[in-house]
N, C-alpha and C positions, 0 to 999 in steps of 0.2 A: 504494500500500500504506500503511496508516496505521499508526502512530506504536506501537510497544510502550508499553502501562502498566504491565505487570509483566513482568522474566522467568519464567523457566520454572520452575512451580512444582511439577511432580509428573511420574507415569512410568508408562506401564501396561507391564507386562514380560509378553511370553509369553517361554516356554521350550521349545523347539525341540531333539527329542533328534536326536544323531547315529549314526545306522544304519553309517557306512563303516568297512570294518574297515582300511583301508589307512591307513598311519602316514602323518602329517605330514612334510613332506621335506624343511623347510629355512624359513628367513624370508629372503628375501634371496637371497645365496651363503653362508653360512655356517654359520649353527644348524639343526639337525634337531628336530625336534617330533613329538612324538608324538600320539596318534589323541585327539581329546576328546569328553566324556560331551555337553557343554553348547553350545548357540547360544542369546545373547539377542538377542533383537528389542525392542530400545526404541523405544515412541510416547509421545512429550512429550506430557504434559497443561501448557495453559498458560491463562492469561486474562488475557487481553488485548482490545484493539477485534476482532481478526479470530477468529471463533468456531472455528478450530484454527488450531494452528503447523503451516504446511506444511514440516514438517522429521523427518523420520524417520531410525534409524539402525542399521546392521547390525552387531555387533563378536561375535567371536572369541575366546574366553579361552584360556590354556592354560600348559604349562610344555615346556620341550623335554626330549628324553630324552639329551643330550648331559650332559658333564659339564664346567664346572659349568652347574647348569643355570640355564636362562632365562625368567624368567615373561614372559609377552604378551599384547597383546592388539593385534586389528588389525580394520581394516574399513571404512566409509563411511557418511556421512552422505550424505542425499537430499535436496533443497528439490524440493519440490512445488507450489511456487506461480508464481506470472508475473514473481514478482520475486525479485532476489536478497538472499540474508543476507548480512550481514558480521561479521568475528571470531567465528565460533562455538567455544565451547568444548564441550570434555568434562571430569566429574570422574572418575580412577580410584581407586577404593578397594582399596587393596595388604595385605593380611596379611605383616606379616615376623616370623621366628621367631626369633630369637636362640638358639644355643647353644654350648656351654662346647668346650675342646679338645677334648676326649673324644665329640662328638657330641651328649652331653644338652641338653634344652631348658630353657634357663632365663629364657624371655620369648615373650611371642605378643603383637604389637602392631599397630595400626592405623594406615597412612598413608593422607593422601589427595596425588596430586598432581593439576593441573591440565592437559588435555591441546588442543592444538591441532592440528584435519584441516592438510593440507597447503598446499590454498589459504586466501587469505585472506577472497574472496569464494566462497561458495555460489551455485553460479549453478541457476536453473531446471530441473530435469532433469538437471544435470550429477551426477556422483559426485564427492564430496571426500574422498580418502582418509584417512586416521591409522594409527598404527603407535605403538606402547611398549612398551618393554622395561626389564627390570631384570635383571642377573646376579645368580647368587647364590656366594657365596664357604662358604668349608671351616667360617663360624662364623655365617653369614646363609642364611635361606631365604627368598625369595618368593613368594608366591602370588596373584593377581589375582581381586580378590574382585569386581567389578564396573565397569560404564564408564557414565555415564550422561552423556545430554546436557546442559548447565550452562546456558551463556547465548547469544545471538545477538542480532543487531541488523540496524535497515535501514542502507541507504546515507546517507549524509552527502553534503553538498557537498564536503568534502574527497579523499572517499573516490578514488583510481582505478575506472577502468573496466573492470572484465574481459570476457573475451568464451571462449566456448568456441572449439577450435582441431578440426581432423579428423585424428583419430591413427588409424582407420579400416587404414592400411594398412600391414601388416607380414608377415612372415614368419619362419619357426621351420629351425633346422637344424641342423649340426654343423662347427666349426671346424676346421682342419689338425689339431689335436692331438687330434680327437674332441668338445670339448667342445661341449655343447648352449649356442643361442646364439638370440638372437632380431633381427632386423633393420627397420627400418621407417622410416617416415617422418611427421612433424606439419606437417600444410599449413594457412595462413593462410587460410580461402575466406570471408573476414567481407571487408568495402570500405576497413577500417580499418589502419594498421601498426599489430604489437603489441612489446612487451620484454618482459622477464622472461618467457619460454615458457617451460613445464616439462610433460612428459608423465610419468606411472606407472603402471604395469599391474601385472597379476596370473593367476593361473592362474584358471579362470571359476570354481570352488569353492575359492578361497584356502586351498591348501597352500602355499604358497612368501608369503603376505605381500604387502606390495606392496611393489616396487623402482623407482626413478628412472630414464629413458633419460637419456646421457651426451650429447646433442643438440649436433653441431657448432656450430650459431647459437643464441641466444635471442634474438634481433631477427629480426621476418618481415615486408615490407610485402605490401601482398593481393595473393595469389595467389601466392605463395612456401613455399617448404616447405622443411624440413632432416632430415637422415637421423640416425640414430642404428642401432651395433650394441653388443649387450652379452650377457653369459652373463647364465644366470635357467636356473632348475631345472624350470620346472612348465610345459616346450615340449613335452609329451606330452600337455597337455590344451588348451581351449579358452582364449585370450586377452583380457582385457578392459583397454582402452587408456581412457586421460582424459589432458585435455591442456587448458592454460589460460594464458591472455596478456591481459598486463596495458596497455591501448588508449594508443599514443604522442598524447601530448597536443600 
């Protein structure tokens, strides 16, 4: 893969409306979200040596309907190419309202902060997730005004090596107390041992966000696997696992 000359210099956005009238259930375990108008689909435009950035990306905007409430935004990055990115950002661009004891507005402002997906390398076909959040307080409002993709890079000589893991198998059900719970397992089927594991899922149309499994081990040598169980809200719909280890040197 050759050498970036420029980052990413632009963004072709479609706007993807949402038909479901069912509310939003949660990010996580904890915040409830409510049903949103808006999906963007951002594709980097970039120029650079390779005549597209194989890097696509899905996010989520919204606010929850809890109190106080919670702006968001969540979702994945794609590399589409043969080879892996490294450090990829996002920029979010946040509206915050400012107002007085009494409720009145007395400010509308513009933040940007800068966001990082969860692994470090983007691997080929793999999903990398992201996740951001702001609360809002009794005198601040939030609003998530947009997420675009920022910058990304090749591998380095320095860089680790990641590898994709098989998070493939799991199962959904209910705990002694009733609670909905999901169970499963990240098996190492690469030739290599890996560190740092980490798997995150999601419900297959992200109502719930994505959540971290609590994975007994994060050391695998091949053909090793470790289990993980954990509550997650969105065990009534379809599952989507990723999972990613970083290659013991």
């Amino acid at each position: 893969m050759k050498r970036f000359t420029k980052m990413l210099t632009g963004l072709l956005v479609l706007v993807l409306l949402f038909s479901s009238p069912n509310a939003l259930r949660g990010m996580g375990r904890n915040a409830r979200l409510s049903p949103q108008d808006t999906t963007f689909l951002y594709l980097p435009a970039v120029s650079y040596e390779l005549p597209d950035l194989p890097l696509q990306m899905y996010a989520t905007l919204g606010v929850s309907n809890d109190t106080p409430h919670m702006a968001y935004t969540w979702g994945y990055l794609l590399n589409t190419a043969t080879e892996p990115l490294y450090d990829a950002t996002l920029r979010v661009t946040v509206m915050r309202i400012e107002k007085n004891c009494c409720g009145q507005v007395i400010g509308i402002y513009t933040d940007t902060y800068t966001l990082k997906p969860v692994f470090t390398s983007t691997l080929p076909g793999q999903l990398n997730p992201f996740f951001f959040t702001l609360q809002s307080s009794k005198v601040t409002d939030y609003r998530v005004e947009s997420v675009i993709t920022h910058t990304a890079r090749i591998k380095l000589p320095t860089d680790s090596t990641y590898v994709a893991l098989d998070a493939s198998h799991w199962m959904t059900g209910t705990d002694s107390f009733g609670n909905s719970v999901i169970t499963g397992t990240v098996r190492n089927n690469t030739a290599l041992s890996v560190r740092d594991v980490r798997l995150l899922f999601t419900d297959a149309i992200y109502f719930c966000g994505w959540s971290e499994a609590p994975l007994l081990t994060t050391t695998l040598k091949s053909g090793e696997s470790t289990s993980y169980a954990t509550n997650y809200c969105g065990i009534d719909r379809p599952i989507i696992t990723v999972a990613q280890g970083a290659v013991l040197q």
